[in-house]
C-alpha positions as CSV (number, residue, x, y, z in Angstrom):
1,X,-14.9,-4.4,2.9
2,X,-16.5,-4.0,-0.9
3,X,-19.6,-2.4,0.2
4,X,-20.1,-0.3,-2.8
5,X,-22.2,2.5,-0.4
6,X,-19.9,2.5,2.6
7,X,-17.0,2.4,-0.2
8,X,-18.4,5.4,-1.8
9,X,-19.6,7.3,1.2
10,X,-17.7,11.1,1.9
11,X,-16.0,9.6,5.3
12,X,-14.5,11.9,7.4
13,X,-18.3,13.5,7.7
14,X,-21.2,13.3,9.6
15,X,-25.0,12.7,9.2
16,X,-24.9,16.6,9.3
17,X,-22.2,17.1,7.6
18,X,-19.8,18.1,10.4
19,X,-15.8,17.0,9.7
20,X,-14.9,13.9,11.9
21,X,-11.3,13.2,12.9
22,X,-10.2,10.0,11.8
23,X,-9.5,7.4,14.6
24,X,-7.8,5.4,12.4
25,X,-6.4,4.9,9.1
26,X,-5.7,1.3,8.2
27,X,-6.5,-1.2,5.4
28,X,-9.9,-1.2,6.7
29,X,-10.6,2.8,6.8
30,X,-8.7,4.0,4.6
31,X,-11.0,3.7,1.5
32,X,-13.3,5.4,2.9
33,X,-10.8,7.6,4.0
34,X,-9.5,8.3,0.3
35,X,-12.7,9.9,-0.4
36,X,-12.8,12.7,2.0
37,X,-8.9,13.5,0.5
38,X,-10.3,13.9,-2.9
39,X,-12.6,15.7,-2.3
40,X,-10.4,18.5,-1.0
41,X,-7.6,17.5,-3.6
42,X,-5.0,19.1,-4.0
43,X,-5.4,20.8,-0.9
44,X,-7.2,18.3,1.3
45,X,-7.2,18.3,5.3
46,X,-6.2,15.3,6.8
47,X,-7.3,15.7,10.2
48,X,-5.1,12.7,12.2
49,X,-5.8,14.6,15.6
50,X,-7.9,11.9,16.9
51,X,-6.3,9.0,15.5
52,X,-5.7,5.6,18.0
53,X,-4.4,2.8,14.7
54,X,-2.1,3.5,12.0
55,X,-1.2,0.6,9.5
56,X,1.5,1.0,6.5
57,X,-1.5,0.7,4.0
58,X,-3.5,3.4,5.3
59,X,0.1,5.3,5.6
60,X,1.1,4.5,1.8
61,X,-2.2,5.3,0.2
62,X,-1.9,8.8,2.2
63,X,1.5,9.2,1.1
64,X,0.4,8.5,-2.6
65,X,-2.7,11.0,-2.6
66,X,0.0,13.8,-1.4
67,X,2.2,12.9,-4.1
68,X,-0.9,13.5,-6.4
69,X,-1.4,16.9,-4.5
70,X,2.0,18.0,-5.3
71,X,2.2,17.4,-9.0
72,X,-1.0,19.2,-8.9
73,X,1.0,22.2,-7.2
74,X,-1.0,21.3,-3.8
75,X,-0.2,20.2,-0.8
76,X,-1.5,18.2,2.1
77,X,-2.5,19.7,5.4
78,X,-1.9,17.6,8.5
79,X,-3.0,17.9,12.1
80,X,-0.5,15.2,14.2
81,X,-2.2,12.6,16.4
82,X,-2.7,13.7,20.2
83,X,-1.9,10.1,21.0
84,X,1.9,10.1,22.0
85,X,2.6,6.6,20.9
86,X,0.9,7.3,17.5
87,X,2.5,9.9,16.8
88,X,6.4,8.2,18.1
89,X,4.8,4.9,15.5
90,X,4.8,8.4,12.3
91,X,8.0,9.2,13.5
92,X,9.8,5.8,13.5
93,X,8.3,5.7,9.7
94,X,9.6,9.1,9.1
95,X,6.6,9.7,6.0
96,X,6.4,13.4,5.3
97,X,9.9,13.1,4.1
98,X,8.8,12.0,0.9
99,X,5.9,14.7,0.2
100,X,9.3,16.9,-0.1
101,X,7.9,19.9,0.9
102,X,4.4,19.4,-0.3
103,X,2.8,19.0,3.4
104,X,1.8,21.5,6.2
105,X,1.9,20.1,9.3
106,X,0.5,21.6,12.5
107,X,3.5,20.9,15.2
108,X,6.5,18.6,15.1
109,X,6.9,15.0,15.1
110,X,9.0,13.4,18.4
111,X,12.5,12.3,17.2
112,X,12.3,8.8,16.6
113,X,12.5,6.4,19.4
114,X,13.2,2.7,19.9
115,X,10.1,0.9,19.3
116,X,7.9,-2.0,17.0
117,X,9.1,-1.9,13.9
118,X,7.2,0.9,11.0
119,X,10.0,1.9,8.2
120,X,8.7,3.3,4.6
121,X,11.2,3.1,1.6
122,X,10.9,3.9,-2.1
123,X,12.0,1.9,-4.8
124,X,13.1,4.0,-8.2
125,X,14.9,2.2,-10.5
126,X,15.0,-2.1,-10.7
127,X,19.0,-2.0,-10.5
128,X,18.2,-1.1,-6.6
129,X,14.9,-3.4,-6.2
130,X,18.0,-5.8,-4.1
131,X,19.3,-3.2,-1.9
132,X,15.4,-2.3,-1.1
133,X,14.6,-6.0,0.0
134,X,18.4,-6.4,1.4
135,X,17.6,-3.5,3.5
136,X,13.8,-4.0,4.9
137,X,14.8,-7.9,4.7
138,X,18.0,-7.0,7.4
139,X,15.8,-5.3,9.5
140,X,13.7,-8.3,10.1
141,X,16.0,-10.4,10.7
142,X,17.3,-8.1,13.5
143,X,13.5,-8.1,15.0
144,X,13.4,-12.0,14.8
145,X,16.6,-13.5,14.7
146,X,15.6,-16.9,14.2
147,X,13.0,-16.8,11.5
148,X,15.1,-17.8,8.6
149,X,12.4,-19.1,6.5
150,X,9.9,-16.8,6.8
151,X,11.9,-13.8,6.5
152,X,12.9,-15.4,3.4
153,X,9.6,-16.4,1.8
154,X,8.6,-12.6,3.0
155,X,11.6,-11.4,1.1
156,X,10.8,-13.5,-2.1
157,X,7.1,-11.0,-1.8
158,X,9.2,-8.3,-1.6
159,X,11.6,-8.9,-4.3
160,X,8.8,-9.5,-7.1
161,X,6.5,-7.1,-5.8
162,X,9.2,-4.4,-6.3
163,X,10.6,-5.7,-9.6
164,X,6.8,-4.9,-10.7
165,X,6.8,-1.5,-10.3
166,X,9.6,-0.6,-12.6
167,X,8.1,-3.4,-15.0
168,X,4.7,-2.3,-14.8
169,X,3.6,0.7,-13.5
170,X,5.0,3.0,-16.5
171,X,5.1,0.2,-19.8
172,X,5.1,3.1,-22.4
173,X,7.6,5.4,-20.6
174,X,4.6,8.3,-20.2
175,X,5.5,11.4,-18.4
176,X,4.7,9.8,-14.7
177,X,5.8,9.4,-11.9
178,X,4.5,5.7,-9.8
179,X,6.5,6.8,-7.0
180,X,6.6,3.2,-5.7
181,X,7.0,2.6,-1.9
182,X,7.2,-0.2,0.3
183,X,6.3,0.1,4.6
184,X,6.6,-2.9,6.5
185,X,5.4,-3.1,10.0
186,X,5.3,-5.2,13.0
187,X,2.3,-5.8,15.2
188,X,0.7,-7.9,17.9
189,X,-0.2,-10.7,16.1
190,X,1.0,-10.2,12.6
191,X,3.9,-8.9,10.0
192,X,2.2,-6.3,7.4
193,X,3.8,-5.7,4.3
194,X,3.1,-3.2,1.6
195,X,4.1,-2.4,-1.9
196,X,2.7,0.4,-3.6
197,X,2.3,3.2,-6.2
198,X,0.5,5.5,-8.4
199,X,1.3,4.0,-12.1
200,X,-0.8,2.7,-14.8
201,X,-2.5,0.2,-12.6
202,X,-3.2,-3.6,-13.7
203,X,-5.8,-2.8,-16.2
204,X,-3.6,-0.5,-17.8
205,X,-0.2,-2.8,-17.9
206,X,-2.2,-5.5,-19.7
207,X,-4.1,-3.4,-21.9
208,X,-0.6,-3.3,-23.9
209,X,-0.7,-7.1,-24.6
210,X,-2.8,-7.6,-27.7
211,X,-3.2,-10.9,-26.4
212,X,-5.1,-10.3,-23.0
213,X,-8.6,-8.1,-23.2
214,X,-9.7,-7.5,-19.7
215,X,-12.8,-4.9,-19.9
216,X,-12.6,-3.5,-16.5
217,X,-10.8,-3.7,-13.5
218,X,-12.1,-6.5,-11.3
219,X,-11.4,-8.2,-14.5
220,X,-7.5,-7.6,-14.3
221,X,-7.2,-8.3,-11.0
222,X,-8.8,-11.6,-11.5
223,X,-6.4,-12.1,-14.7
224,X,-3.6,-11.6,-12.8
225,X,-3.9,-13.2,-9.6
226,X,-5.8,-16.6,-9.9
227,X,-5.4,-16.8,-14.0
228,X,-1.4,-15.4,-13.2
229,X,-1.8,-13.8,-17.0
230,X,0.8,-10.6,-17.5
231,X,1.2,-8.7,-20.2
232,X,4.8,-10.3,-20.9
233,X,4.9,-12.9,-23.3
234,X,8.6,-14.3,-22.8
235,X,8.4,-18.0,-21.0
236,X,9.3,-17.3,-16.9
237,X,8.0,-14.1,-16.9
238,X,4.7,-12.3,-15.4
239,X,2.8,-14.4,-13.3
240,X,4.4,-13.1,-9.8
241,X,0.9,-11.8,-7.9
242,X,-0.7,-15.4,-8.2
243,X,2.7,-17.1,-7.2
244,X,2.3,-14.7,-4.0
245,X,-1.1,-15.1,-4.0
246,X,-0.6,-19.0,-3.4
247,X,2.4,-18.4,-0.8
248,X,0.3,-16.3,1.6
249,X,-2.1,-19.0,1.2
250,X,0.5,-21.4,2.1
251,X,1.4,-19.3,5.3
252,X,-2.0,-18.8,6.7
253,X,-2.0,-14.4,5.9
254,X,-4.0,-12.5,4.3
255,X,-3.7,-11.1,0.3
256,X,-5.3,-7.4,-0.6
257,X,-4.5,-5.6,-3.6
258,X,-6.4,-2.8,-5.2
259,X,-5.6,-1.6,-8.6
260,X,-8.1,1.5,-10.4
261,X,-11.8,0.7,-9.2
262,X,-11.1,-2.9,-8.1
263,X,-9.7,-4.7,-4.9
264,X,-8.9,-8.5,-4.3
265,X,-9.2,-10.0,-0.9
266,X,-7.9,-13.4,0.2
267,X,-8.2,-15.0,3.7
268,X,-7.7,-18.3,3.7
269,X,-9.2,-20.3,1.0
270,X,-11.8,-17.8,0.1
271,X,-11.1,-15.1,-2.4
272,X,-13.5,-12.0,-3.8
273,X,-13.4,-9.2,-6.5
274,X,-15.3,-6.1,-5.5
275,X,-15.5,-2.3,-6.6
276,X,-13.6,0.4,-4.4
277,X,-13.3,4.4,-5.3
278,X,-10.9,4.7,-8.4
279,X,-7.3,5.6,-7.6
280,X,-4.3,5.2,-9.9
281,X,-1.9,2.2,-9.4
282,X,-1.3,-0.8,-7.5
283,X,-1.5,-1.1,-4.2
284,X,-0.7,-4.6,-2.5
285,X,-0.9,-5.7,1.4
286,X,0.1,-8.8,2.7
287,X,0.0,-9.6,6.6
288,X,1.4,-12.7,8.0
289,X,1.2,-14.2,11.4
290,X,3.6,-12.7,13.8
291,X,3.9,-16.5,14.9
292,X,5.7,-17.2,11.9
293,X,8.6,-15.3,13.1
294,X,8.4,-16.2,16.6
295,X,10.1,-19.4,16.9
């Protein structure tokens, strides 16, 4: 996943330079992805046609690049997957709604139908961070009736994941938008969770501690998640991506966040720091076992 070449590489092309549809835009793609969309920024083509796998990280970093676009008085140009149950998983999630206008697409998506669940919600101001994990939290427990616990220890994620954005994203008040989202989706084998947005990114939230002096981005994430360091110095406070570093750990998933140039990855007990394309923000995916919730 941290190849720096395949990171870098303009994907989306051919040997020859000829544009490839993308068959599918996950945690494992979408990087790579990222770079084609820049490179047409603010008005890049996002050419879905082909695509077979969809995942809410691939879906939220899209969603953030076309917020991007439209600040930059852009907008994002779409062609819809041919794939009918693709394109009934986009409409379940509902996601152009939040370009707000900034998007072209080339057709209609179905109305949504009964299905897995795929929902997408944005988080604005902490007084509603609750209500967020109330509602994504209800949801689940309508899925999987009987998973108590882990619905719980999934909403505990939540609940500090989204209590970071207003905390972290914009510490100096700037002129920005982080336009924080969280997607949560339910697959085969495993619950995916993400928590994203476009702010100041780790590096930038604990540049404005005097006492914490990470030089580059790895270096933040690696602060923050196996150090637990934040740019708060009150006692109890800060610290919350190492505490759910540890309980994904504890649950058997899987821990990604990228934040500027740098991305984290945790599968079981190994963890590693490598170099992605920059992008503004946060972005955090945790997937645990669907087993979990099956009992």
């Amino acid at each position: 996943m941290f190849d720096r070449d395949s990171a870098q590489h303009d994907w989306g092309k051919d040997a020859g330079g000829a544009f490839v549809p993308l068959t599918a835009l996950d945690l494992h793609t979408a990087e790579r992805a990222l770079a084609s969309w820049r490179a047409g920024f603010p008005r890049p083509l996002v050419d879905l046609s082909s695509l077979q796998r969809l995942d809410p990280y691939g879906l939220a970093l899209l969603l953030l690049e076309g917020r991007r676009c439209r600040e930059a008085g852009g907008q994002v140009r779409v062609l819809l997957p041919d794939d009918v149950a693709v394109r009934e998983t986009l409409a379940r999630a509902d996601p152009f709604a939040y370009l707000q206008g900034a998007v072209w697409l080339n057709g209609e998506l179905p109305p949504p139908v009964h299905g897995p669940l795929m929902t997408i919600a944005r988080t604005v101001e902490e007084g509603g961070v609750q209500n967020l994990v109330d509602e994504l939290a209800g949801r689940l427990y309508r899925r999987f009736p009987l998973a108590g616990t882990s619905v719980r220890v999934l909403s505990m994620a939540m609940l500090e994941l989204f209590q970071n954005i207003p905390q972290h994203a914009n510490p100096r008040g700037a002129r920005l938008d982080p336009f924080g989202l969280g997607a949560l989706q339910e697959l085969c084998d495993h619950i995916h969770l993400v928590v994203a947005d476009k702010g100041v990114g780790l590096l930038g939230s604990l540049a404005q501690s005097a006492r914490i002096c990470p030089t580059d981005h790895a270096g933040a994430l690696e602060a923050a998640l196996v150090d637990g360091v934040s740019r708060l110095a009150q006692p109890g406070r800060g610290g919350a991506l190492r505490r759910i570093r540890e309980l994904v750990l504890r649950e058997g998933g899987e821990f990604y966040v990228r934040s500027g140039r740098g991305a984290f990855l945790q599968r079981g007990v190994e963890w590693s720091v490598g170099e992605v394309p920059p992008f503004p923000g946060v972005q955090v995916s945790i997937r645990l076992p669907r087993a979990l919730f099956e009992v």
